[in-house]
N, C-alpha and C positions, 0 to 999 in steps of 0.2 A: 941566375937563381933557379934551382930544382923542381920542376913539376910538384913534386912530394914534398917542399919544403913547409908548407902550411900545417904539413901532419907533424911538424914536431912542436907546434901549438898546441898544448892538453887541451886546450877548451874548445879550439876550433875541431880538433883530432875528433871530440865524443861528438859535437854538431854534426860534421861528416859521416861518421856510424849512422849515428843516431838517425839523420835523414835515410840512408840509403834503408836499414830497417824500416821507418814507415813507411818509403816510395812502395817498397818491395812488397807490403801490407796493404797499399792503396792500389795498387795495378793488379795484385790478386782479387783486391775488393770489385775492382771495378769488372773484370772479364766473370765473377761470380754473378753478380747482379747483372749486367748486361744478360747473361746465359739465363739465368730465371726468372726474367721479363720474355726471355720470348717460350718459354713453358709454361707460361701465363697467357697468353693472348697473341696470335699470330698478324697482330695488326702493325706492321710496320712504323707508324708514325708512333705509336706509345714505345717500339725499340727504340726511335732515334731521337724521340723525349729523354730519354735517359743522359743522352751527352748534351741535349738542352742541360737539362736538370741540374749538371755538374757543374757546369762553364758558366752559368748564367750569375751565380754569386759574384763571380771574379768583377763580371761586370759592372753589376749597382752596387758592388759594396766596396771593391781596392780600393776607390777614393777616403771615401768615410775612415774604411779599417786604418790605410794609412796615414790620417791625419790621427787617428786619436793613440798608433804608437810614436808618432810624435810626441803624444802628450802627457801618457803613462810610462810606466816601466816597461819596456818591450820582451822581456824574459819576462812576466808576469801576464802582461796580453797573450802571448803564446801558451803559458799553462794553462789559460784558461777556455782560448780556442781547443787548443788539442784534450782537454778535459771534455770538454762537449762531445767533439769529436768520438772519444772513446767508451762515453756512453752511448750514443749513438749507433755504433758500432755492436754495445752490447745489446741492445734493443735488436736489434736487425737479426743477430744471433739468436736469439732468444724466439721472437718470431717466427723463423725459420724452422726453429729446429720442435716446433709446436704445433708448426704449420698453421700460423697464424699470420704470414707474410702477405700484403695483397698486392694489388697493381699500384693502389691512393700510397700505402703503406710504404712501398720500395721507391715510390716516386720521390716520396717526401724525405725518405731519411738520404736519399741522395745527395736531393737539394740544402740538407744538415750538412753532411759533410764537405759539399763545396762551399757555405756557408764558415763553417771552420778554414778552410783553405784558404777561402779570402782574407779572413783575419788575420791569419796565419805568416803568408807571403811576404807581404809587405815588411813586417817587422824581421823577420829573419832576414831580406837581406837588407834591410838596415842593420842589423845585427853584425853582421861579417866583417865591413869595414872596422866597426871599432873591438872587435877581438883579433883579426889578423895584422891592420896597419894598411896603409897606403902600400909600399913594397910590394908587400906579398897577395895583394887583393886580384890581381890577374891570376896566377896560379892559383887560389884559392877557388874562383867563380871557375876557373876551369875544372879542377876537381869535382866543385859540384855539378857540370856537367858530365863527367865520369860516373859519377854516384848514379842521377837519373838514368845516365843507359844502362848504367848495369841495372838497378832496377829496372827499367822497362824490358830488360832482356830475361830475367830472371821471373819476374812477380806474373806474368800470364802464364806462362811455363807450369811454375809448381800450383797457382790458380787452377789452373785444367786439369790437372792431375787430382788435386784433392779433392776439389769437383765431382770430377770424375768417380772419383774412389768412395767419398764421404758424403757428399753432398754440400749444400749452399753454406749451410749453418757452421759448420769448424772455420770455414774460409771465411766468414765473418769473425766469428773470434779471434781469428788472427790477426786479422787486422784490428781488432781492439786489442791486442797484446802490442801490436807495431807502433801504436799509439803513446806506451810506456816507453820506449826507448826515444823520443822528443820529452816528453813530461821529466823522464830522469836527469837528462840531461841537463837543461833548463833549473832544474831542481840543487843539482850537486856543480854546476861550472860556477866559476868566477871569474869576472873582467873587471874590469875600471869604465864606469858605463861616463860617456859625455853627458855633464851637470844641465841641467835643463833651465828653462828661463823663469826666471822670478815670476815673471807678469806672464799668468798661464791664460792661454790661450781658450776661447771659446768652439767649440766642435763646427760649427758653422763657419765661425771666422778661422779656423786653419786651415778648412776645405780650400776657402776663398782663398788665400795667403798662395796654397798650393799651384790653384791656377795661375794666380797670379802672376808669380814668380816664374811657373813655365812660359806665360805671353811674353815676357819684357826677360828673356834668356836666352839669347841666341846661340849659345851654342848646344844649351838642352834642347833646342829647338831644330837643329839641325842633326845631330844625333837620334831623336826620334822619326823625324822625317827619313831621314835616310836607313835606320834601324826599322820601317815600316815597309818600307819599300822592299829592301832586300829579302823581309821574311814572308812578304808577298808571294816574292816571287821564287824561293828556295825553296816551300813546302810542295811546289809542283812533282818533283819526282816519288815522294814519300807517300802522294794522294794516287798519283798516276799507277804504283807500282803492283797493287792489284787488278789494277784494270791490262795491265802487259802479261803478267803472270796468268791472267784467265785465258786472253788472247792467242796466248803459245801454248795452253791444254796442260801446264805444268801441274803440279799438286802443291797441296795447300803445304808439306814441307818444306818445297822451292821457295814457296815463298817466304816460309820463318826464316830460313837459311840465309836468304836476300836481304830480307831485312838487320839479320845478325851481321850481314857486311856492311852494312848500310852503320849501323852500330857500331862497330869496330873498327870501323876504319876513322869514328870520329874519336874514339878510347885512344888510339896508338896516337892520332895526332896531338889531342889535349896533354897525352902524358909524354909522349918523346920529342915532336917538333915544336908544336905553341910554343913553349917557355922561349927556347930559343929565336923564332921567327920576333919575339916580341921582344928582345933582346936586342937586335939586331936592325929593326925596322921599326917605321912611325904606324901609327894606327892607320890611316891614309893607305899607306902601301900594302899593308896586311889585310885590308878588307880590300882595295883593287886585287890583289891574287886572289882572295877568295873569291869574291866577285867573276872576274874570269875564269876560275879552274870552275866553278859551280853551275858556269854559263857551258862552257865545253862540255862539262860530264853529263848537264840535261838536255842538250844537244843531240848527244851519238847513243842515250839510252838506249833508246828503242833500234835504234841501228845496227847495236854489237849481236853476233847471231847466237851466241850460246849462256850459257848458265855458269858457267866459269869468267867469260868475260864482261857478262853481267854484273855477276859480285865483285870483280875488281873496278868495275865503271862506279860501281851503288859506295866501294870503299873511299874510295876520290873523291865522291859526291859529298858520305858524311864527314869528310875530314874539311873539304871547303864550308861546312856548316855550321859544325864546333869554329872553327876560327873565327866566320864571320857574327856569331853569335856571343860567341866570348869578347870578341874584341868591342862587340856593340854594348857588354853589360858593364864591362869596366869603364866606357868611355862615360855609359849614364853614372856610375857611382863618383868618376871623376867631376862632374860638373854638377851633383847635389852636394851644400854646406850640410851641415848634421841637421841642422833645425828644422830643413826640409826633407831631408835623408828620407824618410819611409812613405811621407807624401808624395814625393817625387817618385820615386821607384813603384808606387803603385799606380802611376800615372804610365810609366814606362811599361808598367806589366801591362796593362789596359791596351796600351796602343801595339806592341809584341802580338798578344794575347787577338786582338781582333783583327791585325793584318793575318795571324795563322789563318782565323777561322774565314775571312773572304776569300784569301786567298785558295784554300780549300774546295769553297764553293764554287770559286769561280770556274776553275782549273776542272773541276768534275760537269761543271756545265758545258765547258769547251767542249772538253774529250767526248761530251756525248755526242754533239753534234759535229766536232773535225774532227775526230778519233784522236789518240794518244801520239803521235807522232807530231802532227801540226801543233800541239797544242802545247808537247815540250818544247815545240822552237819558239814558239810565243814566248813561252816562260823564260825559255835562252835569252832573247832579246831584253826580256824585264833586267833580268840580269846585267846585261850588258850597260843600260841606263843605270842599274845602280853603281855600276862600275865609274860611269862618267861624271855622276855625282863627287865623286874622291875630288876632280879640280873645283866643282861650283858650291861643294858646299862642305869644306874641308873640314875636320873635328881632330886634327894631331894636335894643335895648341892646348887640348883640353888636360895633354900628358902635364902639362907643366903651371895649370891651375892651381892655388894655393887658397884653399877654401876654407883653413887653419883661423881660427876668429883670432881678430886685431887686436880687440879691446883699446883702440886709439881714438872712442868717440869719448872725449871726458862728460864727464859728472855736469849738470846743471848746479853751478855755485853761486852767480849773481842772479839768482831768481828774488824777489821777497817771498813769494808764497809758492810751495808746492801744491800743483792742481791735483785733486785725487784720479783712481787712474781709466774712472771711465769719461773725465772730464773732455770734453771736445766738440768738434773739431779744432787743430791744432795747425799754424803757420809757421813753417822756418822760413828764414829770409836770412842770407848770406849775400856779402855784399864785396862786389871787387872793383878793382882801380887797373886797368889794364893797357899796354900801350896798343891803340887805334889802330896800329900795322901789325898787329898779331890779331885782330880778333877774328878773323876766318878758323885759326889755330885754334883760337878759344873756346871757340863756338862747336868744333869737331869733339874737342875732347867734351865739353858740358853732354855732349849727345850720350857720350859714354855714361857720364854721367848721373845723367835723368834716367838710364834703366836701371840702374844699381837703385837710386831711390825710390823707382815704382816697384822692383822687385820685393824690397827690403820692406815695405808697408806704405810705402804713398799713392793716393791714387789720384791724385796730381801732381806733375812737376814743368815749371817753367822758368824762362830766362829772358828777364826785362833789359830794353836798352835806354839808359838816360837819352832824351831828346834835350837836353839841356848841354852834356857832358857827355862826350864822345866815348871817354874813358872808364865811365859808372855801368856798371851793368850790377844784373838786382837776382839773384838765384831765389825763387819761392816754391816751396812743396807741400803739398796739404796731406795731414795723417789725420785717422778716423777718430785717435784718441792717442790722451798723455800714455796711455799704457802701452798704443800701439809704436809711440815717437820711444819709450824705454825698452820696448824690442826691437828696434831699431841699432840701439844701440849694440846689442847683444848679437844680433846677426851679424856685425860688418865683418868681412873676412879681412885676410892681408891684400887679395886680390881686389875690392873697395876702396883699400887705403893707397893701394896705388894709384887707382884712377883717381882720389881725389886730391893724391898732388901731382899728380898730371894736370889738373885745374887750377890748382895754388898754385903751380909753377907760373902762371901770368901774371898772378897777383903783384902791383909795383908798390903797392900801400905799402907806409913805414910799420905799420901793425896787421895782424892777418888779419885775411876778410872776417868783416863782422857779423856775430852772429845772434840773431832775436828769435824768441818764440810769443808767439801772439796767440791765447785762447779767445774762441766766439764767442762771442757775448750775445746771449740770446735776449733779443729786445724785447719779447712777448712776454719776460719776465719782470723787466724795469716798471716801475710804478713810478707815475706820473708826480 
């Protein structure tokens, strides 16, 4: 399949515009306002408030933002982040250009706009899988790593310059104009959005569902651990590289130049090798090469002597980046079902999102005290462990998850009464008949099991053995309510339906195992 095969999606095609116009809006926004915080006050800590100020939303809010476009329309949540957004924007212009901008003033409208972006994120790339499909969702997420660089290559650039030429205030308006091309789009696309669940969910209780579901997920679990890892320790050469470039006495062009190979050499990979490597090889094998070519190239950085084979070391570098970065976003899109889709992904973005910025931290506190050289072989070695992770904590299975809903939990028919649906808490009990020299077998797959049910909304589950009856074993799992046992149902993927006849496969009973729901009856209410 073609790098560019997504662009012949209409709706995905104006997404991809539309983003790379506001990045290109928000990277000018940002080198503006950084630039008139420090013509404001020469105090250091109120400049590097500013990338506080930005990043700090992603934080306390991905979870929240992404639990409730779980729960609204998520092209509707977006118009209305980006609607903020771009009044905010006009504010900022408006002050500026009145000279009415202050330190309180740029602080705050910062912290708006990351505010927006948190809301933001999460639902767009929920958003992607269901406008591009399963297929085309690797090349897709790779494109929109193209789009980012090119905006990040472009948006400081013409930032400086209007800056330079105009002042703060138009560089704001533009980026409330960049603001327009996400609102437009959102406004005029059309998809077939995934139908959402009857029994809607409470903002508290989806947060919690979201944890949830990552605790008892092993291989979302292993995808983030090892996706944390890896960008730990790959942001080392991109922190380091102005500290080498001061070191050699270069000029601040060297260094934009550097960083443009640094840049391009991830554009040429995303667009001419990715598609292919990923064609061809397991996800596994494609983050082990990244993994070691990005272990090598932060290795001999500081090693290679000149500015020529600098930029071919910095090219290497961003193309082991994009791979390992892309192959880590598809791996999380494959192991979120839709219901969790933008909770989960904001969960992913958090954890991405804070290995950047430790790793950052870290790597800048090395270098000051073992200088830049020791401190990339450190970061080589990081690498190299996440390398070794590929045997101990493998995620290629995750290629061939089927998170597609079952709809195989039938209907409650012999109930006499429907409980309403905050009634609970609620007991299933499934009952099997098994032969005696399978149950080590039984007992492995129930294991399987019990995570699917604590994932899916139980926050109990266990498995009783008759002392009477060698053969009886008793499945029981506790939900917080009938309404959470009715999402229950609406979650199960195809990939649930297998594991749970991988469990009925023991079953020797002439009828399937039997199944009960028991509501509590709260005694504090019974009159005597």
């Amino acid at each position: 399949m073609s790098a560019w095969s997504p662009l012949r999606n209409s709706v995905y095609r104006a997404m991809w515009l539309g983003s790379i116009g506001s990045n290109i809006g928000t990277t000018m926004n940002d080198t503006a306002a950084v630039w008139t915080m420090t013509t404001m006050t020469s105090s250091p800590y109120l400049v590097s408030l500013m990338q506080t100020m930005s990043s700090l939303p992603l934080f306390l809010l991905a979870l929240p933002a992404g639990a409730l476009a779980d729960l609204v329309d998520r092209r509707r949540l977006i118009l209305i982040a980006q609607t903020g957004a771009l009044l905010t924007a006009v504010g900022m212009a408006l002050l500026a250009w009145y000279g009415a901008l202050t330190q309180t003033l740029l602080l705050l409208a910062t912290f708006q706009l990351g505010v927006a972006a948190a809301f933001t994120m999460p639902a767009w790339q929920a958003l992607i899988p269901e406008v591009v499909g399963r297929e085309q969702l690797s090349s897709a997420i790779a494109l929109n790593g193209v789009g980012f660089n090119i905006a990040r290559s472009l948006g400081p650039i013409l930032g400086g310059l209007l800056l330079a030429a105009l002042g703060p205030a138009p560089v704001f308006a533009l980026n409330a104009l960049s603001f327009l091309a996400v609102i437009g789009v959102m406004c005029t696309g059309s998809y077939i959005a995934t139908p959402r669940s009857a029994q809607q969910e409470q903002m508290l209780g989806a947060m919690a569902a979201a944890i949830r579901y990552a605790r008892h997920a092993p291989a979302m679990q292993a995808v983030l651990c090892r996706g944390g890892i890896h960008m730990f320790a790959a942001v080392a050469p991109v922190v380091l590289l102005p500290v080498i470039v001061h070191s050699r006495q270069w000029a601040a062009a060297d260094f934009g130049i550097l960083m443009g190979c640094y840049g391009g050499g991830a554009i040429l990979m995303a667009l001419l090798w990715l598609p292919r490597l990923r064609e061809r090889f397991s996800f596994d094998q494609v983050l082990l090469g990244a993994s070691l070519t990005a272990a090598l190239a932060t290795g001999i950085l500081t090693l290679v002597p000149g500015k020529v084979a600098m930029g071919l070391v910095l090219m290497v570098t961003g193309a082991a980046w994009i791979s390992g970065i892309n192959t880590f976003s598809v791996a999380s899109q494959s192991v979120f079902p839709n219901w969790v889709r933008a909770r989960s992904s904001a969960i992913y973005l958090v954890v991405m999102q804070g290995a950047f910025a430790i790793g950052a931290l870290t790597w800048g506190q090395l270098a000051s005290h073992l200088h830049a050289p020791v401190t990339l072989g450190i970061a080589a070695g990081c690498l190299l462990i996440s390398a070794l992770l590929t045997r101990l904590l493998p995620i290629s299975h995750v290629e061939n998850l089927d998170l597609n809903p079952s709809g195989h939990m039938l209907p409650h028919s012999a109930m006499t009464t429907e409980p309403a649906p905050s009634d609970g808490p609620v007991l299933i009990t499934l009952e099997y008949h098994i032969d005696p020299k399978e149950a080590p077998a039984f007992r492995a797959a129930m294991l399987h099991l019990r995570e699917v049910r604590l994932r899916d909304g139980a926050f109990r589950c266990s498995l009783f053995a008759d002392l009477e009856d060698p053969t009886h074993y008793r499945e029981t799992f506790l939900v917080g309510s009938w309404a959470e046992h009715l999402r229950q149902h609406e979650r199960a993927t195809m990939e649930d339906q297998r594991t749970e006849l991988a469990v009925q496969s023991f079953h020797r009973g002439a009828e399937p195992p039997r199944v009960r729901h028991l509501l509590m009856v709260n005694l504090r209410d019974v009159k005597p």
